[in-house]
Structure formats: structure tokens, C-alpha cells
C-alpha positions in Angstrom: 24.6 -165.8 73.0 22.4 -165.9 76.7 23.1 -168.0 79.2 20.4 -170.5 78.1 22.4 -171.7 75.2 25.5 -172.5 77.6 25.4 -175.7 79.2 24.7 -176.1 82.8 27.7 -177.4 84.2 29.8 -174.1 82.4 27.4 -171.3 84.1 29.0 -170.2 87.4 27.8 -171.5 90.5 24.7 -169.8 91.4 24.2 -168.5 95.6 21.5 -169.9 97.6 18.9 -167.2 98.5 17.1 -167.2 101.3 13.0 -167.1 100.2 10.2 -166.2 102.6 6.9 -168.2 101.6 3.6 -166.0 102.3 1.0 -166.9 105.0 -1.8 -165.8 107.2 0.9 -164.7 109.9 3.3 -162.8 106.8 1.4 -162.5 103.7 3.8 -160.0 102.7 6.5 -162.0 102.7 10.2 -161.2 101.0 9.9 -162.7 97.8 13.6 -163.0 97.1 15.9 -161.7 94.6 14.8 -163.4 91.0 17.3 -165.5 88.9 20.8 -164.3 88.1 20.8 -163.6 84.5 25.0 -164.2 83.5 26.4 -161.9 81.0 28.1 -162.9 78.0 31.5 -162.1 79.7 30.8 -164.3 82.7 30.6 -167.4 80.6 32.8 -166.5 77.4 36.1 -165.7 78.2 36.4 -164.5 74.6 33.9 -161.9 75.3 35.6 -161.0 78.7 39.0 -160.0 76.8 37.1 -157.9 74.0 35.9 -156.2 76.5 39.2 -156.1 78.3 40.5 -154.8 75.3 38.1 -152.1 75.0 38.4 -150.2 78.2 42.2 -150.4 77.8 41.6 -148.5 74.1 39.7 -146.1 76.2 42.3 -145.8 78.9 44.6 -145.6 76.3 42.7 -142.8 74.4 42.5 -140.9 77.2 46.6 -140.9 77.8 46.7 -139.6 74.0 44.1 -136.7 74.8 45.9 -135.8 77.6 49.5 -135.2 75.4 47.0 -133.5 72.6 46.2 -131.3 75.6 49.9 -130.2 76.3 51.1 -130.1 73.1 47.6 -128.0 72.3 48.6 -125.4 74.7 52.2 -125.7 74.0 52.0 -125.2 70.3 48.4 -123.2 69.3 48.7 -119.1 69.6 46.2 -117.8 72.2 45.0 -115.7 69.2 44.2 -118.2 66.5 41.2 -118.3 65.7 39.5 -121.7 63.5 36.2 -122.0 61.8 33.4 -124.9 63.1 30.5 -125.8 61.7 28.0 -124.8 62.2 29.6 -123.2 65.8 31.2 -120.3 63.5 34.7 -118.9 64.5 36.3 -120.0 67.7 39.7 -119.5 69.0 41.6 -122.3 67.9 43.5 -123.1 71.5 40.1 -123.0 73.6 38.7 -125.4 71.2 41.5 -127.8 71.2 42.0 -127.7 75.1 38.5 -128.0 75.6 37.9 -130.9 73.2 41.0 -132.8 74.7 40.3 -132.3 78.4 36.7 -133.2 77.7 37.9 -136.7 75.7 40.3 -137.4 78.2 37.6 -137.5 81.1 35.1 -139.2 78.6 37.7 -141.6 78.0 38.4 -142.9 81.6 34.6 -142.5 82.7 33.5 -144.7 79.6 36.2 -147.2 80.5 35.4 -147.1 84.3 31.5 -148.0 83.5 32.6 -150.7 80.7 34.6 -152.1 82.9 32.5 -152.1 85.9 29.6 -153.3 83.4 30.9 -155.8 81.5 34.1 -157.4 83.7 33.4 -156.8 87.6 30.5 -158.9 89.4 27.0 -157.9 88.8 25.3 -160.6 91.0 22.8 -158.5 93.7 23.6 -159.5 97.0 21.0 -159.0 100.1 22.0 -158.4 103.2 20.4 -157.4 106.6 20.4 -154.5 108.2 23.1 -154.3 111.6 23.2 -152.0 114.4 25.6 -148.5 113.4 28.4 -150.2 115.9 29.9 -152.8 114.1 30.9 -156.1 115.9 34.2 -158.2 115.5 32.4 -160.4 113.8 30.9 -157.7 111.3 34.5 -155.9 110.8 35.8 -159.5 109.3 32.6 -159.9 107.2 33.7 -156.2 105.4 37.1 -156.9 104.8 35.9 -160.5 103.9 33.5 -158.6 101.4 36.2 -156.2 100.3 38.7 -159.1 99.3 36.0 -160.6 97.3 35.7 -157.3 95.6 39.2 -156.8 94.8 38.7 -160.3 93.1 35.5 -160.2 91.6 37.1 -156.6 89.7 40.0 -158.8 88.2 42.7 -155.7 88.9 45.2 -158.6 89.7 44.4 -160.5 86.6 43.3 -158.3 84.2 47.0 -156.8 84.1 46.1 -154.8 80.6 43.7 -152.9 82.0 45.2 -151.8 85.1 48.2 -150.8 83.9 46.3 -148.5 81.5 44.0 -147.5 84.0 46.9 -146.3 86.3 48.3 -144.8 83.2 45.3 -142.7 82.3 44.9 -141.7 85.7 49.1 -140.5 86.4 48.7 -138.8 83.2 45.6 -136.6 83.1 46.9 -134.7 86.5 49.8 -132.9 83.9 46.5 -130.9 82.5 46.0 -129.0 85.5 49.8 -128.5 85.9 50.1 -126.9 82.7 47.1 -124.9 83.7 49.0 -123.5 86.0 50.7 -121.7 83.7 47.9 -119.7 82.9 48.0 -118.3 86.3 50.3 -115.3 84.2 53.1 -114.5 82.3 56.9 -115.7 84.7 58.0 -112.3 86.3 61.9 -113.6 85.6 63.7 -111.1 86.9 61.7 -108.1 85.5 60.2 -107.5 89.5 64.3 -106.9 90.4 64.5 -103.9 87.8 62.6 -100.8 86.6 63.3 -98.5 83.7 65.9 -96.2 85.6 69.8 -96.4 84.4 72.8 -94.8 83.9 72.3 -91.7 82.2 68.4 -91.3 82.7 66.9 -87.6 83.5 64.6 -87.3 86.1 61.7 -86.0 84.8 58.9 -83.8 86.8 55.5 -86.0 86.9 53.5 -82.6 87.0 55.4 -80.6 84.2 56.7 -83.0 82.3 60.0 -81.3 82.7 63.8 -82.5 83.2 64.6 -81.5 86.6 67.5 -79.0 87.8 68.9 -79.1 91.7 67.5 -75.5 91.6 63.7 -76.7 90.8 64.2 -78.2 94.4 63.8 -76.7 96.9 64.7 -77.3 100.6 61.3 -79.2 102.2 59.7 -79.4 99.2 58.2 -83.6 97.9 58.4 -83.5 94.1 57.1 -86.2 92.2 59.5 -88.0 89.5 59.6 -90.5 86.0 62.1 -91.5 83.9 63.1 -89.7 80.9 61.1 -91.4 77.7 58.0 -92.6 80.2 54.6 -91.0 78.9 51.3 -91.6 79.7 50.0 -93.1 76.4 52.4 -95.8 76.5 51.0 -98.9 76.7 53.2 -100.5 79.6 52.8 -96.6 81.5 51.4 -98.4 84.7 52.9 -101.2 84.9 56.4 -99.2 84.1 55.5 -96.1 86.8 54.4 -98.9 89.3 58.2 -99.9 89.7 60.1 -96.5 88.9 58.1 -93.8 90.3 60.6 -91.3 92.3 59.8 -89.1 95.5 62.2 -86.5 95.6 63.5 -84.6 98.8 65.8 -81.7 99.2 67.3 -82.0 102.8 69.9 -80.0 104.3 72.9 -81.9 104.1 73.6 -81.9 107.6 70.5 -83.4 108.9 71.4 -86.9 106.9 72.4 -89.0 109.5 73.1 -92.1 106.8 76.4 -92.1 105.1 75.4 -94.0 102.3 72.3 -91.7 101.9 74.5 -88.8 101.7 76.9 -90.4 99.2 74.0 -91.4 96.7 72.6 -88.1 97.2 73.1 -84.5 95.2 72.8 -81.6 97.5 71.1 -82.9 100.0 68.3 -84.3 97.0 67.8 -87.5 97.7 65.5 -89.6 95.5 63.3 -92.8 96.9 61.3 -95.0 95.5 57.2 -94.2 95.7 56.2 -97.1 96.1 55.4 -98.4 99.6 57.5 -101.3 101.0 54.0 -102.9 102.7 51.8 -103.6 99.9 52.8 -101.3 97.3 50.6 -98.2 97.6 52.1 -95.0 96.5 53.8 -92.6 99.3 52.6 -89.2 99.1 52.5 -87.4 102.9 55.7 -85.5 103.6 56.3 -83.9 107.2 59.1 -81.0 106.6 59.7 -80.7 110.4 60.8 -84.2 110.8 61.6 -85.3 107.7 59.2 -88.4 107.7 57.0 -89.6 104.5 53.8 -91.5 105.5 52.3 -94.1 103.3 48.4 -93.7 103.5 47.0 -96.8 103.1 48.5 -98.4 106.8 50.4 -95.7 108.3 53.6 -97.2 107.4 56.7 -94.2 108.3 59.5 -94.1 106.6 62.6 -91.4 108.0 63.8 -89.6 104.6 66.8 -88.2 107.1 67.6 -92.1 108.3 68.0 -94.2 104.7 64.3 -94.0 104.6 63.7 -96.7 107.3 60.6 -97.7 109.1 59.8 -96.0 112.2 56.0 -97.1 112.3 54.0 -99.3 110.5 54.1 -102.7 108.9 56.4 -102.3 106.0 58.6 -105.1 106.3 62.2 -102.5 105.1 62.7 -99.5 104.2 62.2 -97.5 101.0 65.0 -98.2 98.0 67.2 -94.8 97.8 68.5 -94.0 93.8 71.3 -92.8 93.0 71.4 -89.5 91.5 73.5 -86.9 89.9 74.1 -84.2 87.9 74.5 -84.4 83.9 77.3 -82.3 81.9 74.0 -79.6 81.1 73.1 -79.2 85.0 69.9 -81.8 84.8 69.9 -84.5 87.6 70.2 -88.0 86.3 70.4 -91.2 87.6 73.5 -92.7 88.0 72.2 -96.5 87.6 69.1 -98.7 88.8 67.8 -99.2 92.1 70.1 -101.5 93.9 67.1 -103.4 95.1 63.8 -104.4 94.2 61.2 -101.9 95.0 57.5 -102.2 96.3 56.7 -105.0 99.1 58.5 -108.5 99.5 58.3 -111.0 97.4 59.8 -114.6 97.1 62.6 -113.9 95.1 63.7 -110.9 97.1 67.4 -111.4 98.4 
């Protein structure tokens, strides 16, 4: 159906236009805009709600491709893998979460230019140009213009597909949430502990060895691991990242912290490795002044103090472990570290 087989008096009212007529003095005059053609929808209100209908579907196709999303990354194993001809083999949660995403955003672009094609005014309108300052009179003309948008769209009236629209649009934001938790695996509460317990031997990093107090000696820095920590394990760095042990023999008298000397065995105290700034590992020892210097930022610690901060910008000082002696003379720890090691983090309390 055009808009020549519709009578007259049911076409919508057409606006005057403003036509130059060519002369000597203009003979390139403005020939005006040419006639309106009206769309199906304009003059069938029949057609207008089949088309109503069919961005909703597509609003409403779009909500269901964003739940396929979720429930695709909630339910698919990252290592599936699904044949696609004639693509070949391709892991089975990309493919879904790409094909969902990608008909969500299909979905509410297809309804967007339906509805802007079919349902929201299509008449070309000419207007002057104007000077970049707008006058009063200018200002009321756009908002005028604007209401007559928001009317000419039908959002008011066509309630179906606004509410879908708003639906589409409140619900495809949950796919980049859920994204989110691609960022990594939750740390928990795995940052709070490392592999040392009750029990554990400290082991020598260089020979591989349980340690005695004897191995120890007074000013020497010896590197420790748990017992059961080797290097072809799979987790090694992540594992010696948290639990590596600097080792200390001091004379007993020159620990000025009580609770240094009371976690300590013979004046061997044991700290974490790990630098309280950003995490790299402590390996400058000064025997004079019993001070440990982190390499990266000049970050001091005092091994005689509770390992504190004297220089530097590590935010606290170095977590001491507990150590002891075992029933056949090898030092042990006596539990984990009592706080997290390494540099801040949100959860640290």
C-alpha cells in the first residue's frame, strides 16, 4: 500500500515549504524540498504496531542474549572445546560469549534503526543557518523542536517498546560485570597465609638442606623454604613469593624487641623476604648495624628493632616467624606468619 491509494483527507497534514522561483537576478534559486512520500506506518496504524511489535521482539531478544551470556560463562568450562562448520574446533565458552554479546548488540542496534525507520518522523525539515550565539528566541525554538521530537518518537505512547527498550539497555550492562570476573581468579584469603606451619623445617634455599642453629652463624643472611617446597612444582613461584625466609643469627643481647626475642631461637630470627613496598625480594645485609636493605627503593628495615623501617617507602615492617627447635635439633616453625607478607593490600587488617 503507498500513500496514493489512501484517501486524501487520511494522509497527515503536509508543511508549507518555502520555494524560491528562478530569475535573471537568482537563476539559481532553492528549489525546495520535493513531496513528502508517507510511509506505510504513517497512514496504517496496523502497520505502525507490527512494527511496534517487532523492535520490542528485538529488544526483547537482546535481554535473552544477554542471560545466554551469563549463564554461558557461568556454566561452559574454559577448556571445552566445540566443532563449527566449516570454522573447525573452537572453544566452546569463547564461541558462546562471543555469539551472545554480538546478538545482544545486534539486537538493540536493529531495533533502534527499525524503530527510528519505520515509527519516529521522517519528514526533512529545512532550516536556516543562525549566528553560533543563540538568541532567546532561538533557545525556545530548540526545546520547542525537542518536544516535538520526544512526540514525533512515540516513547510516551508506544509504552511496549520503551519498556523493552529500557529493558535491553539495564540488562546488557551485567555482561561487562561478569567480565569482570575475568580480571583473575578471587585471592580469598590465600594473600593472608603461606605454606609455613606448625611443625615445618626450615630448609636451606642453597643446599636444599634442613637447617641446624649451628649452620648459623652469628652475622651470617641465609636464605630459607619450607620443608616439601621444590623447584619443579608447579605453584614454586607463586608459593616462594609468600614464604621465602631471610634468616639472621644476632647476638641475643643486641635485640632490643621483646617480642623479637621471644619468637626467636638463639638469637636466629627469621623474616619474611619479601619487601613490605612492592614486593621485591631483600637480599643486602649490613653485619655492623644489623640493617637488611631492599634493592629495588632503598627501603631499610632494623633486623635488631622487629625489622622496622628506618628508610625508605615501605609502608611497615617486615613479618618476623616464629621459630624453634624440633625433638632432632632442626629449626622449625612454630606456626604461620601472624600477618600477611609482601606490600599492603585492601584486605590487610
Amino acid at each position: 500500500m503507498s500513500s496514493q491509494d489512501i484517501p486524501e483527507e487520511n494522509l497527515p497534514a503536509e508543511q508549507d515549504a518555502h520555494v524560491a522561483v528562478a530569475d535573471e537576478k537568482n537563476p539559481f534559486a532553492d528549489p525546495g524540498l520535493p513531496p513528502h512520500e508517507h510511509r506505510i506506518q504513517d497512514i496504517d496504524e496496523r502497520a505502525a504496531k507490527r512494527s511496534e511489535r517487532t523492535v520490542a521482539l528485538l529488544f526483547t531478544v537482546s535481554m535473552l542474549a544477554t542471560v545466554g551470556f551469563i549463564a554461558s560463562y557461568v556454566a561452559i568450562p574454559h577448556d571445552k572445546s566445540i566443532f563449527v562448520f566449516p570454522i573447525g574446533h573452537l572453544n566452546a565458552l569463547n564461541f558462546a560469549l562471543g555469539l551472545t554479546l554480538g546478538g545482544a548488540l545486534f539486537c538493540i542496534g536493529a531495533g533502534a534503526v527499525h524503530w527510528a525507520r519505520t515509527l519516529m518522523s521522517d519528514e526533512e525539515v529545512a532550516d536556516d543557518r543562525h549566528a553560533i550565539a543563540a538568541e532567546p528566541e532561538v533557545k525556545a525554538k530548540v526545546m520547542a523542536d525537542f518536544r516535538q521530537g520526544a512526540k514525533e518518537s512515540a516513547l510516551g505512547r508506544r509504552k511496549l517498546i520503551r519498556n523493552t527498550m529500557f529493558g535491553a539497555l539495564a540488562l546488557f550492562p551485567l555482561s561487562g560485570v561478569v567480565l569482570l570476573r575475568d580480571l583473575g581468579p578471587l585471592p580469598g584469603t590465600k594473600l593472608r597465609h603461606t605454606l609455613w606451619s606448625k611443625g615445618k623445617l626450615l630448609v636451606n634455599m642453597n643446599t636444599n638442606e634442613p637447617l641446624r642453629p649451628s649452620d648459623v652463624a652469628v652475622g651470617s643472611l641465609t636464605f630459607a623454604k619450607p620443608e616439601g617446597l621444590e623447584e619443579h612444582d608447579h605453584d614454586f613461584q607463586n608459593e616462594i613469593a609468600k614464604a621465602a625466609l631471610m634468616i639472621v643469627r644476632l647476638q641475643p643481647d643486641d635485640i632490643k624487641d621483646k617480642q623479637e626475642l621471644d619468637w626467636s631461637y638463639q638469637g636466629i630470627v627469621a623474616y619474611s623476604k619479601i619487601c613490605t613496598h612492592v614486593g621485591c625480594p631483600i637480599s643486602l645485609y649490613e653485619q655492623q648495624t644489623h640493617h637488611v636493605l631492599c634493592p629495588c627503593h632503598q627501603s631499610t628495615f632494623d633486623l635488631a628493632d622487629g625489622a622496622r623501617v628506618i628508610f625508605g617507602p615501605a609502608g611497615h615492617a617486615l613479618p618476623q616467624l616464629r621459630i624453634g627447635v624440633n625433638d632432632e635439633g632442626y629449626l622449625e616453625a612454630l606456626g604461620d606468619f601472624e600477618e600477611p607478607v609482601g606490600p599492603a593490600f585492601w584486605e590487610r587488617g
